[in-house]
TIPA-337931 format. One record per residue: residue in one letter; x, y, z of N, C-alpha, C in turn. Coordinates in Angstrom, 2 decimals, padded with zeros to 5 digits. Example, Ala and Ser with C-alpha at 12.3 -4.5 7.8 and 13.67 -1.06 7.14 Angstrom:
# TIPA-337931
 aa     n_u     n_v     n_w    ca_u    ca_v    ca_w     c_u     c_v     c_w
  A  013.19 -005.69  007.80  012.30 -004.50  007.80  013.20 -003.30  007.80
  S  012.85 -002.25  007.08  013.67 -001.06  007.14  012.90  000.03  007.87
# end
This chain:
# TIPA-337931
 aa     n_u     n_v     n_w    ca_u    ca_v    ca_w     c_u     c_v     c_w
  X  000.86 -001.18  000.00  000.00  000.00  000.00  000.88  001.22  000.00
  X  000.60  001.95 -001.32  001.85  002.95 -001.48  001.15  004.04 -000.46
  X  001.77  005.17  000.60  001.23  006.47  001.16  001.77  007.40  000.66
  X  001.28  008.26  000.56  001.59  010.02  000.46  001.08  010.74  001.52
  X  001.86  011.50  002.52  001.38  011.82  003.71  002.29  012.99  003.72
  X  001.92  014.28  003.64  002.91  015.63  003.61  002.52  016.26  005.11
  X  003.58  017.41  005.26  003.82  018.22  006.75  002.59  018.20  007.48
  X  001.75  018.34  007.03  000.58  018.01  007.78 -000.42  017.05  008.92
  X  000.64  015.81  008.29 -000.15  014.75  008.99  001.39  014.61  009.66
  X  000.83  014.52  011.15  001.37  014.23  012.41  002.14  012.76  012.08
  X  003.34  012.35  012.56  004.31  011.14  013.02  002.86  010.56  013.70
  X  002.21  010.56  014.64  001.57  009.47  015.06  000.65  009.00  014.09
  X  000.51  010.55  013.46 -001.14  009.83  012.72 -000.80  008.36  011.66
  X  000.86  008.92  011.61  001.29  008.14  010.21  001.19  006.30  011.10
  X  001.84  006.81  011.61  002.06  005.05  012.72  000.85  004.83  012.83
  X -000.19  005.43  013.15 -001.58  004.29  013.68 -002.19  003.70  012.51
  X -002.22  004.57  011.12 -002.42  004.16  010.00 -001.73  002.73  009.88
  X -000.41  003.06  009.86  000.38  002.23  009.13  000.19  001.21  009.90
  X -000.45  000.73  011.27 -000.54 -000.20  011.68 -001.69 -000.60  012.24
  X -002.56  000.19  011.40 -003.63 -000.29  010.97 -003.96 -001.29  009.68
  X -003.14 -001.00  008.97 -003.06 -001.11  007.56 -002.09 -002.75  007.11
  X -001.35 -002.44  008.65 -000.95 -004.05  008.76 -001.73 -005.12  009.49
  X -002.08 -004.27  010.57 -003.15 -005.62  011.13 -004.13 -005.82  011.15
  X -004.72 -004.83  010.18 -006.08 -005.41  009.63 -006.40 -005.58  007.97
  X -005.46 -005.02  007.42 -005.63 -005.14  006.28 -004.57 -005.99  005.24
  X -003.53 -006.51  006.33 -002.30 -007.63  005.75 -002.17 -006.65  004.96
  X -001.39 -005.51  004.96 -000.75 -004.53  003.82  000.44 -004.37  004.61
  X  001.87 -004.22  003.25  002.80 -003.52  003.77  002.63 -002.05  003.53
  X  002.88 -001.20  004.29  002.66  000.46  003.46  003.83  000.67  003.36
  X  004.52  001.23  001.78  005.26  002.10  001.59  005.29  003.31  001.47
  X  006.09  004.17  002.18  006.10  005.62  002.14  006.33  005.78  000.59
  X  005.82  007.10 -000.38  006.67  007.86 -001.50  006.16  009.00 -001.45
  X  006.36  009.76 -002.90  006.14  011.24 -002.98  004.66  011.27 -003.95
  X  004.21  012.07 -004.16  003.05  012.43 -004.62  003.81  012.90 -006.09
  X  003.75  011.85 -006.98  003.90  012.05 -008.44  003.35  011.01 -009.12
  X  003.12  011.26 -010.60  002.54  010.09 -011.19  002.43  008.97 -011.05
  X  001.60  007.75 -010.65  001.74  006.47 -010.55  002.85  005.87 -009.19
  X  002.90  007.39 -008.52  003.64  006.90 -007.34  004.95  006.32 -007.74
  X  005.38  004.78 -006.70  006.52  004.00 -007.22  006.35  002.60 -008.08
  X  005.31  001.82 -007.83  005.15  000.76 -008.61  004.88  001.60 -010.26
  X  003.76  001.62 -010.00  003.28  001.56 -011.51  004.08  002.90 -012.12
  X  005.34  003.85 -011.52  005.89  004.61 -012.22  007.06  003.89 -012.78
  X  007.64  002.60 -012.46  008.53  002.26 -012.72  008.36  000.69 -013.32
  X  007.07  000.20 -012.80  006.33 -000.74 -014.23  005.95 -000.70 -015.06
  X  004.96  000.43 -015.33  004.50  001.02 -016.84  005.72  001.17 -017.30
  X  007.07  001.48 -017.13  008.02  001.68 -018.05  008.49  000.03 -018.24
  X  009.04 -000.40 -017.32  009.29 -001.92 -017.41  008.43 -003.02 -018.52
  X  007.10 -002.71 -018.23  006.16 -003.07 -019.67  006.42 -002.74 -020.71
  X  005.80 -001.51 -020.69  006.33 -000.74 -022.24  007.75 -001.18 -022.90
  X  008.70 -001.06 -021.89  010.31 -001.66 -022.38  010.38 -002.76 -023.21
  X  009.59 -004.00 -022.24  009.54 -005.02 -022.84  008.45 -005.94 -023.86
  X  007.48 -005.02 -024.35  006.57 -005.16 -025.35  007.96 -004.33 -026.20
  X  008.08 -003.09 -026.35  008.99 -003.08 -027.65  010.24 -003.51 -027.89
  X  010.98 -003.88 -026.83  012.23 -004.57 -027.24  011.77 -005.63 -027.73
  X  010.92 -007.02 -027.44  010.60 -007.96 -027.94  010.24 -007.84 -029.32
  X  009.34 -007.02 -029.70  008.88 -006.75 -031.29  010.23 -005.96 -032.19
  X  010.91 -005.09 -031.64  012.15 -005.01 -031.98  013.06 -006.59 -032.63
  X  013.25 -007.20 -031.57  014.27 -008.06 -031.50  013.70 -009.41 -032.46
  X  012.17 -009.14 -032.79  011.52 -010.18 -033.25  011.31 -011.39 -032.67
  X  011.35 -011.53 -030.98  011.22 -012.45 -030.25  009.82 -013.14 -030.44
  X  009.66 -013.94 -030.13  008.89 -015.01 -029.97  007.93 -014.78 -028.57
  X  006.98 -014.12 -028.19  006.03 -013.84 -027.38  007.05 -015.09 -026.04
  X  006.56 -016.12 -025.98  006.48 -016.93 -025.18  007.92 -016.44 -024.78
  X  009.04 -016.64 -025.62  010.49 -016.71 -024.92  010.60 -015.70 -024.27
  X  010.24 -014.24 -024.59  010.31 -012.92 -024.49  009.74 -012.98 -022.68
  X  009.16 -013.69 -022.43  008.45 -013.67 -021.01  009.09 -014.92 -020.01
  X  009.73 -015.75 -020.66  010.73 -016.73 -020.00  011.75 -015.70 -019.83
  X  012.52 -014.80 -020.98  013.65 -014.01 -020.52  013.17 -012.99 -019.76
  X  012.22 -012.73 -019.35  012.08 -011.69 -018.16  011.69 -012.42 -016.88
  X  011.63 -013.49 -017.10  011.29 -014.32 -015.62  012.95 -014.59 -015.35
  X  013.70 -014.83 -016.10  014.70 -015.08 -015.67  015.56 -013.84 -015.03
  X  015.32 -012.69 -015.95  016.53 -011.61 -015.59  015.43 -010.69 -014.23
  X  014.53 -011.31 -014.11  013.63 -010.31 -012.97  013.01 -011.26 -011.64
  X  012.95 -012.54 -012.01  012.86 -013.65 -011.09  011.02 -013.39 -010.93
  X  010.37 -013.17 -011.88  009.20 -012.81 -011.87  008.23 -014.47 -011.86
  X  006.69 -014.70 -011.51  006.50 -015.38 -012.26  006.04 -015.93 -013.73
  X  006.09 -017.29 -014.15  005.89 -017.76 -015.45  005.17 -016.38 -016.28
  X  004.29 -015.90 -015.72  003.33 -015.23 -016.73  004.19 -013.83 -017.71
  X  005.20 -013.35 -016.98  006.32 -013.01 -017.42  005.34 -011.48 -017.55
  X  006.18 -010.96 -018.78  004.88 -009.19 -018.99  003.73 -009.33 -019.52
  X  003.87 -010.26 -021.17  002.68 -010.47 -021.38  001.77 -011.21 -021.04
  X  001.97 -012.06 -019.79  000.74 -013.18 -019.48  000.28 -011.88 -017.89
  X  001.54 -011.06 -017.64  000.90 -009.83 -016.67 -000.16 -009.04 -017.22
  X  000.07 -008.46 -018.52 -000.99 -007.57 -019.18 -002.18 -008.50 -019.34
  X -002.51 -009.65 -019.89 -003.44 -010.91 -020.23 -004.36 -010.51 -018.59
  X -003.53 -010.66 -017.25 -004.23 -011.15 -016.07 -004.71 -009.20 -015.71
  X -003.93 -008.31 -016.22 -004.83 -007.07 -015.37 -005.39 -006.74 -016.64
  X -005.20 -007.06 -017.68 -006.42 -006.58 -019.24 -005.59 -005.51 -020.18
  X -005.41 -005.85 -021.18 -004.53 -004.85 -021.97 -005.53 -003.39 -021.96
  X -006.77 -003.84 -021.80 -007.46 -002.28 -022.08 -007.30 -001.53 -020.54
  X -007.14 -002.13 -019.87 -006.50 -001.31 -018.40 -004.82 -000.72 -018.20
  X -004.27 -002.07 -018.35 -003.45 -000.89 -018.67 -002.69 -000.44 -019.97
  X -003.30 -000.01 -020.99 -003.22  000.92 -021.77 -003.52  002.61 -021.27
  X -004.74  002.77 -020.40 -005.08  003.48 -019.78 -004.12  003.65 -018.53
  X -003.39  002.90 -018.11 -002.59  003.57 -016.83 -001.29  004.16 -017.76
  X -001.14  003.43 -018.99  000.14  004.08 -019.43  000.05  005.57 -020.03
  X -001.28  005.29 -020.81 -001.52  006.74 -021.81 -001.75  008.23 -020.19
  X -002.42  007.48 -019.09 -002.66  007.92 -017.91 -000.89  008.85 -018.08
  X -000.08  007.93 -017.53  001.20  008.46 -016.99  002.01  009.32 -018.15
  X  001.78  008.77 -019.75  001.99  009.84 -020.51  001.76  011.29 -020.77
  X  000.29  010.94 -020.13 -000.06  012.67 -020.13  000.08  013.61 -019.21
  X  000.47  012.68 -017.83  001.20  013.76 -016.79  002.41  013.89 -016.64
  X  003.63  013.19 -017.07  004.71  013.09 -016.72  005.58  013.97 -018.24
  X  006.86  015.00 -017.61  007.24  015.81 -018.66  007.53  015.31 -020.14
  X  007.13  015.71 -020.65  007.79  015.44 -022.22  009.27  014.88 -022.23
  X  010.10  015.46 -021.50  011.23  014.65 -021.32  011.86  013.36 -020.94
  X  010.86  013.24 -020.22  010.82  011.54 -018.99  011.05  010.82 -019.78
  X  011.98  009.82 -019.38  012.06  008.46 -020.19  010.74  007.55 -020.68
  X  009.88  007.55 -019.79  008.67  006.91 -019.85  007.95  007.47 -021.52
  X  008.16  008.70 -021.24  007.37  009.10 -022.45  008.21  009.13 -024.18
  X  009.86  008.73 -023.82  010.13  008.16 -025.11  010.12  006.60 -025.42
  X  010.04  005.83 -024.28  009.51  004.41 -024.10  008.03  004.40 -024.78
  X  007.30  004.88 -024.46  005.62  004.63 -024.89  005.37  004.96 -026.05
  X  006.06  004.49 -027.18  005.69  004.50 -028.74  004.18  003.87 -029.46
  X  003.80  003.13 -028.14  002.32  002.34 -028.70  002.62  001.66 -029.30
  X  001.47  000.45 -030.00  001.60 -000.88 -031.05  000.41 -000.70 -031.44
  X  000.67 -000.99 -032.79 -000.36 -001.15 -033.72 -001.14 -002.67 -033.36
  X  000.01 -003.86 -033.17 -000.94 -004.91 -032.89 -001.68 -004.89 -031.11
  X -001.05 -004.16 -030.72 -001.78 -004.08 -028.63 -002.84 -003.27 -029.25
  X -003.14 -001.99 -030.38 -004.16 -001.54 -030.29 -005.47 -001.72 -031.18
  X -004.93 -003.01 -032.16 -005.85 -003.62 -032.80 -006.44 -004.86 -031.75
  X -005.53 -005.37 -031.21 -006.18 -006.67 -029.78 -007.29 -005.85 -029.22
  X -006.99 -004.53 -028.76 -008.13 -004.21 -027.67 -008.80 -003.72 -028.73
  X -009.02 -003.56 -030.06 -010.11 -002.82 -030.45 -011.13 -004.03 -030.97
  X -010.23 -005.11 -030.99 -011.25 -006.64 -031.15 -011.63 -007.13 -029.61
  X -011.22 -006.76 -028.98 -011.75 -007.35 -028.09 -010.87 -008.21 -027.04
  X -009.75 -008.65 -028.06 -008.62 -009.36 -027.09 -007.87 -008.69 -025.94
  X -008.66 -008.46 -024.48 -007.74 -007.63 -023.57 -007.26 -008.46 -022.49
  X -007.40 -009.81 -022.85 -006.76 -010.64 -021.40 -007.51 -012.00 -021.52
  X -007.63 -012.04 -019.47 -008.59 -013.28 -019.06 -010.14 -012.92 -019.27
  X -010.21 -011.79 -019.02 -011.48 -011.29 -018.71 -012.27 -011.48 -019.80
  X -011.50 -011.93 -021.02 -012.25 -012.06 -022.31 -011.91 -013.23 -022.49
  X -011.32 -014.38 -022.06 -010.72 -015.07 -022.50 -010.08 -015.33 -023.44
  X -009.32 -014.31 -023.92 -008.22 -014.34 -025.02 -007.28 -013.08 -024.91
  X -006.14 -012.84 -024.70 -005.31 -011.82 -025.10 -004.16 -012.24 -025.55
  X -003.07 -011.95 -024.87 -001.24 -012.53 -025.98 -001.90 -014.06 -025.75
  X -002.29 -014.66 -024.78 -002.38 -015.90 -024.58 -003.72 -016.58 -024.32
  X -003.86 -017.65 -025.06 -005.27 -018.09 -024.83 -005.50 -019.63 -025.10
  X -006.54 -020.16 -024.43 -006.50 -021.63 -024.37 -007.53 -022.29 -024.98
  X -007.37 -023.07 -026.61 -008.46 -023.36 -027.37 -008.57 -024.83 -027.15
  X -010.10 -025.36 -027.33 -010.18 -026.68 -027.23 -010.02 -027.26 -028.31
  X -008.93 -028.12 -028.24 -008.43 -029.56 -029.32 -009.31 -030.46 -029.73
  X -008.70 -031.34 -030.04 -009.53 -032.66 -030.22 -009.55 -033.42 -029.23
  X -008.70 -033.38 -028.35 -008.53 -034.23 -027.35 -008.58 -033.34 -025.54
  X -007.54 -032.34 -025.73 -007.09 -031.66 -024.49 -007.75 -029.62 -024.72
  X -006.94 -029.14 -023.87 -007.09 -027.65 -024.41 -005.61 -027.41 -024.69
  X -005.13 -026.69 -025.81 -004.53 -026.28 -026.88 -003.67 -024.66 -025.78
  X -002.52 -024.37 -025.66 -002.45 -022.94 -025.07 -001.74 -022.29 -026.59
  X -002.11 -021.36 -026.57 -001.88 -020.69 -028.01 -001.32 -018.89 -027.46
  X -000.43 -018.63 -028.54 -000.43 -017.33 -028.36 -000.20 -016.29 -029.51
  X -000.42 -015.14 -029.26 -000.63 -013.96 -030.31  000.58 -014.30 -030.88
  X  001.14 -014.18 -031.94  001.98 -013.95 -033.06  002.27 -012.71 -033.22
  X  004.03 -012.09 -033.33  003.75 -011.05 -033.40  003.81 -011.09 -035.05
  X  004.50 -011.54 -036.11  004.91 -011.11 -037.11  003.61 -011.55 -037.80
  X  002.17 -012.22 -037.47  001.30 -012.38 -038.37  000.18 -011.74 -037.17
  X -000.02 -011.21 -036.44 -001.33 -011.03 -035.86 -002.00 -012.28 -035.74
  X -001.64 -013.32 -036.07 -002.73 -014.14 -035.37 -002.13 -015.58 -034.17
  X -002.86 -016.32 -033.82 -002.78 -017.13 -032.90 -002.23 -018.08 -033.82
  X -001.07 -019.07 -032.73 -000.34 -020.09 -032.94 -000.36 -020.80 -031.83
  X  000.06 -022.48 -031.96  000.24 -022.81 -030.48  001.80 -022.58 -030.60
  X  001.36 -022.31 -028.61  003.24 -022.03 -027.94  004.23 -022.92 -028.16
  X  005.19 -022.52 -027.90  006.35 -023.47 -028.04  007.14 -023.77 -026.98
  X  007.63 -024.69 -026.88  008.36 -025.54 -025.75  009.89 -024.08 -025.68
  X  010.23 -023.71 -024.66  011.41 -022.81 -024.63  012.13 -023.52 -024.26
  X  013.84 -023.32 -025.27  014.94 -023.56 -024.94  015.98 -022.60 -024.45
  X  016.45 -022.66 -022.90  016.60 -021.01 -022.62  018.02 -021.16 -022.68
  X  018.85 -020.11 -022.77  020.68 -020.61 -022.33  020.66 -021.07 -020.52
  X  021.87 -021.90 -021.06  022.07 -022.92 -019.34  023.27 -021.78 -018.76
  X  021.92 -021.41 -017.88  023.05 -020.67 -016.44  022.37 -020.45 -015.42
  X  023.37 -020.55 -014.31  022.78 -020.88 -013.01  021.78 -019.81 -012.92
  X  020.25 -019.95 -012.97  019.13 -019.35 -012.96  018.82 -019.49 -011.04
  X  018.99 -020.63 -010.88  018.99 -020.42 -008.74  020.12 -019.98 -008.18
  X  021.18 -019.83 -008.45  022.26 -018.48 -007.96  022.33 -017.46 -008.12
  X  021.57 -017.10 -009.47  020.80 -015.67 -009.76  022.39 -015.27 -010.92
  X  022.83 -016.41 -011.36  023.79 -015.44 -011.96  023.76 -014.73 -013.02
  X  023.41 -013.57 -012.77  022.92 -012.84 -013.77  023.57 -012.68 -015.32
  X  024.64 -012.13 -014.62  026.11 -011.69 -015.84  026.15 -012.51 -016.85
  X  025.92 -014.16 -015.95  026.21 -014.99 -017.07  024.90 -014.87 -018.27
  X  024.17 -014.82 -017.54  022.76 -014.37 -019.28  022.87 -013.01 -019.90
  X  023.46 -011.96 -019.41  023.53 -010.92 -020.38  024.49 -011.04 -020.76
  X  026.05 -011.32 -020.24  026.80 -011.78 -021.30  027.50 -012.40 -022.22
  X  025.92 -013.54 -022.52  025.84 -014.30 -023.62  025.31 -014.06 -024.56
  X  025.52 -014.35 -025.99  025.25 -013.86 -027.17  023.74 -014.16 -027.52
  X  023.46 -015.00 -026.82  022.07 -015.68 -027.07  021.34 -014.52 -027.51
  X  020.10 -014.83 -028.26  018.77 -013.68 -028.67  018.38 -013.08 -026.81
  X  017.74 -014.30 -026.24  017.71 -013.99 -024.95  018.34 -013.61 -024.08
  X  019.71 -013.71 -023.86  020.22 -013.15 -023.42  020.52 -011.93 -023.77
  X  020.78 -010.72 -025.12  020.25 -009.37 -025.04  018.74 -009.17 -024.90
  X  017.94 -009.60 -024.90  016.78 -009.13 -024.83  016.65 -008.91 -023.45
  X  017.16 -009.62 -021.97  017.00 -009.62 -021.08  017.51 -008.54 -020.39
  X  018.99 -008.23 -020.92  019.55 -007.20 -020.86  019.29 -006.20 -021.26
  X  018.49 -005.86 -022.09  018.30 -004.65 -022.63  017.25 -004.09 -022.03
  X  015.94 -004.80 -021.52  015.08 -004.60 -020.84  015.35 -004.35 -019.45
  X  016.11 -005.11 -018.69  016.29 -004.90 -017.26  017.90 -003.92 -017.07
  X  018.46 -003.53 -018.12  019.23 -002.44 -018.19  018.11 -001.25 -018.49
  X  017.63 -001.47 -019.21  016.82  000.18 -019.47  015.67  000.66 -018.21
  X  015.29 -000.59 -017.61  014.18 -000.58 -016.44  015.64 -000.10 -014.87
  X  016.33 -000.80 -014.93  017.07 -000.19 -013.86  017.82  001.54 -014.32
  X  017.92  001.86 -015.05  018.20  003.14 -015.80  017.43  004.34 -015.07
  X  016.01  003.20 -015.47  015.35  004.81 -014.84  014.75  004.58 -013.67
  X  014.91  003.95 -013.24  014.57  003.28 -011.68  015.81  004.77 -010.93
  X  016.45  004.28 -011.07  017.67  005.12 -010.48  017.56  006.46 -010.67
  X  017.29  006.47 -012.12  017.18  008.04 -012.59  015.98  008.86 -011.66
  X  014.79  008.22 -011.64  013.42  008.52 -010.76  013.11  008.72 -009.88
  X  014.54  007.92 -008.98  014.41  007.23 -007.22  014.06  008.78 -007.04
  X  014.66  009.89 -006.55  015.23  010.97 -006.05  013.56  011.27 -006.26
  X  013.09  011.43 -007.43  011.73  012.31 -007.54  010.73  011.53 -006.99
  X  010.75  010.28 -007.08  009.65  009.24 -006.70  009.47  008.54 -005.50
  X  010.49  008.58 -004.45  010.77  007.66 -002.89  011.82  008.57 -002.02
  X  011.42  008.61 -001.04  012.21  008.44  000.01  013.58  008.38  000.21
  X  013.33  006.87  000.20  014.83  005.99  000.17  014.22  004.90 -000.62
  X  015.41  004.15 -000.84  016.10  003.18 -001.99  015.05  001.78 -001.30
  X  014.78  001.63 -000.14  013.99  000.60  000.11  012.71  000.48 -000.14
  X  012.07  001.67 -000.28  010.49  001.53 -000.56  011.02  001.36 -001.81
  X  011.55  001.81 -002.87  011.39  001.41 -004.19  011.10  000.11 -004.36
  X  012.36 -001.12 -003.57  012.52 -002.50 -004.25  012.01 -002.80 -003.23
  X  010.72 -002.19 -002.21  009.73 -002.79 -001.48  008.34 -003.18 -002.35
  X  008.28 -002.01 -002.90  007.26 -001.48 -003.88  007.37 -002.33 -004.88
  X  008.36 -002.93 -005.44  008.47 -003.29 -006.84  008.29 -004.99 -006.84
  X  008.87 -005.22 -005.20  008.69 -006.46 -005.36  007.39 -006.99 -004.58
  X  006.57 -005.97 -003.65  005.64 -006.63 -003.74  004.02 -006.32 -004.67
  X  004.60 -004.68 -005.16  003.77 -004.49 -006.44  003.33 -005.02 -007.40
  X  004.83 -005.44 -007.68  004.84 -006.43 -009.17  005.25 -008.06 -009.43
  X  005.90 -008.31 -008.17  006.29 -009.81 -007.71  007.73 -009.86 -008.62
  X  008.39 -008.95 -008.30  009.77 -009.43 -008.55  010.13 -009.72 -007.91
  X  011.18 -010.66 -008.21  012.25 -011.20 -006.94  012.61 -010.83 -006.55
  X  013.43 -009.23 -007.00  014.31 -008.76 -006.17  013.77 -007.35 -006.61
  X  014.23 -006.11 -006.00  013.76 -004.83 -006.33  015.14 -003.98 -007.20
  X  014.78 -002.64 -007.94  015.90 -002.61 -008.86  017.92 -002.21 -008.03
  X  017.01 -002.04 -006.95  018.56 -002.05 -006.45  018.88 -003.28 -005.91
  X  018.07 -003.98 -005.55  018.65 -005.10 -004.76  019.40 -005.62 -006.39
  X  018.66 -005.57 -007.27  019.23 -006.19 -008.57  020.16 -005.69 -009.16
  X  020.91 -004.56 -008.73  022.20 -004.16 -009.39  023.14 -004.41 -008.38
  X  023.06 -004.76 -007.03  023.34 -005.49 -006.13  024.07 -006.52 -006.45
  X  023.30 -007.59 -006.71  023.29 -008.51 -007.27  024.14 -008.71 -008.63
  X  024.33 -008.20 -009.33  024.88 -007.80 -010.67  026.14 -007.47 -010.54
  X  026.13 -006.26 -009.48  027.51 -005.60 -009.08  027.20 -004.43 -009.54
  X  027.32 -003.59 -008.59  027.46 -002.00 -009.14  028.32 -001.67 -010.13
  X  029.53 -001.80 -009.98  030.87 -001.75 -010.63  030.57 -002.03 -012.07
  X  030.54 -003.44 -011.66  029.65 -004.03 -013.28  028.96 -003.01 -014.23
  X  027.99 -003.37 -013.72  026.79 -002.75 -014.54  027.07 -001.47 -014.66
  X  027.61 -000.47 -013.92  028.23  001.69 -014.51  029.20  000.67 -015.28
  X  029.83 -000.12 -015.37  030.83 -000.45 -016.63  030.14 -000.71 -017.44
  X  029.38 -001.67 -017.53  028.18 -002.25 -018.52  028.13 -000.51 -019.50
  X  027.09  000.04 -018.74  026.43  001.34 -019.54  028.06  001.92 -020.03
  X  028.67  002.07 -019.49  030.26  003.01 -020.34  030.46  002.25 -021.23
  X  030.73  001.05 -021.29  031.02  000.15 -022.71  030.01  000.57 -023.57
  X  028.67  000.47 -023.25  028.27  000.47 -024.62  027.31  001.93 -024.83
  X  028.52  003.23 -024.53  028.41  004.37 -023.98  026.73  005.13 -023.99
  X  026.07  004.33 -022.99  025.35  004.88 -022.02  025.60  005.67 -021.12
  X  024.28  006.58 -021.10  024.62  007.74 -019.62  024.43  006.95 -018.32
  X  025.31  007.33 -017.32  025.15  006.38 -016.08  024.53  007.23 -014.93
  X  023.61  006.70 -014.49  023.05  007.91 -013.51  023.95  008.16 -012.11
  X  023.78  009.52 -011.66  024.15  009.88 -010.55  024.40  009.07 -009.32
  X  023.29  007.89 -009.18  023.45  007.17 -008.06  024.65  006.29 -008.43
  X  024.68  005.75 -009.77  025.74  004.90 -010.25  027.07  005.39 -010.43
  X  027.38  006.84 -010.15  028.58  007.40 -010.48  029.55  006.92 -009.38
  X  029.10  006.83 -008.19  030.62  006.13 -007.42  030.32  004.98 -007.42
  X  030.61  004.43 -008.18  030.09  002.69 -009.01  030.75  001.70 -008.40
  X  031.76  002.22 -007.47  032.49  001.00 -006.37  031.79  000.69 -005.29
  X  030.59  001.24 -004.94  029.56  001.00 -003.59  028.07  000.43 -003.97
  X  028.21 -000.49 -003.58  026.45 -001.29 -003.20  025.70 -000.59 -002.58
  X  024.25 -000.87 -002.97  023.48  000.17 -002.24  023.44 -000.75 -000.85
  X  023.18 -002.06 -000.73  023.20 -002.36  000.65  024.27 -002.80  001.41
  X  024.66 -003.19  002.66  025.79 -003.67  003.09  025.07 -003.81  004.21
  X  026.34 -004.85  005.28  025.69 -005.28  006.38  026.81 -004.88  007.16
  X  026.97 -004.77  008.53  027.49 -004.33  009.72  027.46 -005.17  010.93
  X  028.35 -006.49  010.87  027.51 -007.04  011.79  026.26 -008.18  011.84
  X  025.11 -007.83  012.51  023.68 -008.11  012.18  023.23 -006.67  011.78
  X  023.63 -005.39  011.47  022.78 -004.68  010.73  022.70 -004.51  009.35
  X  021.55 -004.30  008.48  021.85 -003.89  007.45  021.57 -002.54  007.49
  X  023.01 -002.05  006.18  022.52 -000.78  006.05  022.16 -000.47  004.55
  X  021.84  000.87  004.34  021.58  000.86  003.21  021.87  002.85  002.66
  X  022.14  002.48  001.36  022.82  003.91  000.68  021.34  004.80  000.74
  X  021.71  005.86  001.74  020.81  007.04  001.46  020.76  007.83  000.31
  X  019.49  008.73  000.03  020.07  009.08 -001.43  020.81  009.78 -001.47
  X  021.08  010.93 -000.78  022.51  011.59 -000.33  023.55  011.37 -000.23
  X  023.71  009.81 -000.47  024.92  009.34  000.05  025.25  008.35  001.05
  X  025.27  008.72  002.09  025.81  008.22  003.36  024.59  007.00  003.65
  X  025.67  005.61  004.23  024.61  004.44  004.87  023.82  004.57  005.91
  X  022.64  004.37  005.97  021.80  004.22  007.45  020.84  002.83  007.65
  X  020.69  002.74  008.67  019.80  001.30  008.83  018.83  001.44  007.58
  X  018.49  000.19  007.20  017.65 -000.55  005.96  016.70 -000.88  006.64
  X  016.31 -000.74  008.21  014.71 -001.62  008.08  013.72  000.17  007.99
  X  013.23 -000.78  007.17  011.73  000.14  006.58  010.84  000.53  007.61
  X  010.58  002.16  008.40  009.38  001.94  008.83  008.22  002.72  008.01
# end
């Protein structure tokens, strides 16, 4: 449960809420700022959008395109497009065109959101998900069983899925590096998406949160990632990844400029965690 709570509302008022909100309503509340789509959906609508056009870019194969984001995001099976299928492409089309029209002309979001001709012929037939029973993915009856089929991008129409063959790397050690830097189709596609989604994750933090923990609080229990975008460059290696973007001369954001420091670290039994200012302070969230 994302909050926005400015000078006004009293430290207690915030605590009785917030624990209200846990023990009766099984919510975590994250603190942020009062801007578009808050922190989830300001930094998922881009994550979507990313990965609907890199895939049609890259000419991926629907199905693989959502195995390589389960892998590089630890998401589940349903990946982006079986996500859009379960909340309805005609919904969020509307949260995206939503965040296009408030957020500056400059924002990354708004050179990400190019639209599709085939996402806006699906919803104008009717294909927006479960709710219709048909969108990227849909389940026809056979002769024998039910059939799972999915949108095509290079013909607009339905095919059945295909069995995925993904590159072999340790996917339960999380080793990331090793899938982006393999040549595989999937392996840039994964990279390119969860490089451009951590890009502006970072770039946003400052306008959109607090601190660095509601973000990859937000993200992972917003959107069910495994990990949140810092825990995931974490993971990656800071170092890494500001090298990553200089090689293949990308701008590296501000938080990434002293690229020798993790956002988290431990002390002990404490964790701490990179303020946005800089300096470490305890990581537990209140």
């Amino acid at each position: 449960l994302e909050l926005v709570a400015d000078e006004r509302v009293q430290p207690n008022q915030i605590a009785r809420f917030c624990e209200f909100a846990d023990l009766r309503l099984g919510k975590t509340v994250v603190r942020c700022k009062d801007t578009p789509g808050f922190i989830a959906n300001r930094i998922g609508a881009f994550w979507v959008e990313c990965a609907i056009g890199a895939a049609m870019d890259a000419g991926l194969e629907l199905e693989t395109a959502d195995a390589a984001i389960g892998l590089a995001f630890g998401v589940p099976k349903t990946g982006v497009f079986g996500l859009l299928d379960l909340v309805g492409l005609d919904l969020a089309a509307q949260v995206a065109e939503s965040l296009r029209a408030q957020l500056p002309a400059d924002d990354e979001f708004c050179r990400m959101r190019q639209g599709s001709a085939l996402l806006e012929r699906m919803i104008a037939n009717g294909y927006i998900g479960r709710k219709a029973k048909s969108g990227f993915y849909r389940l026809r009856q056979g002769a024998d069983s039910q059939v799972k089929e999915v949108m095509d991008f290079g013909t607009g129409e339905y095919r059945p899925a295909r069995k995925q063959h993904l590159p072999d790397f340790n996917a339960k050690g999380r080793d990331l590096r090793a899938l982006f830097e393999s040549s595989d189709p999937v392996g840039r596609y994964a990279w390119r998406v969860l490089s451009e989604t951590l890009f502006y994750a970072t770039l946003v933090a400052p306008r959109i949160a607090h601190d660095l923990v509601a973000i990859d609080e937000a993200m992972r229990l917003g959107y069910n990632w495994g990990a949140g975008p810092f825990e995931l460059i974490d993971n990656l290696g800071a170092a890494w990844f500001a090298e990553r973007m200089k090689a293949e001369d990308r701008a590296v954001p501000d938080l990434l400029a002293d690229s020798g420091r993790s956002f988290y670290r431990t002390e002990g039994t404490r964790l701490l965690v990179r303020a946005l200012d800089g300096p470490y302070a305890d990581g537990a969230y209140a």
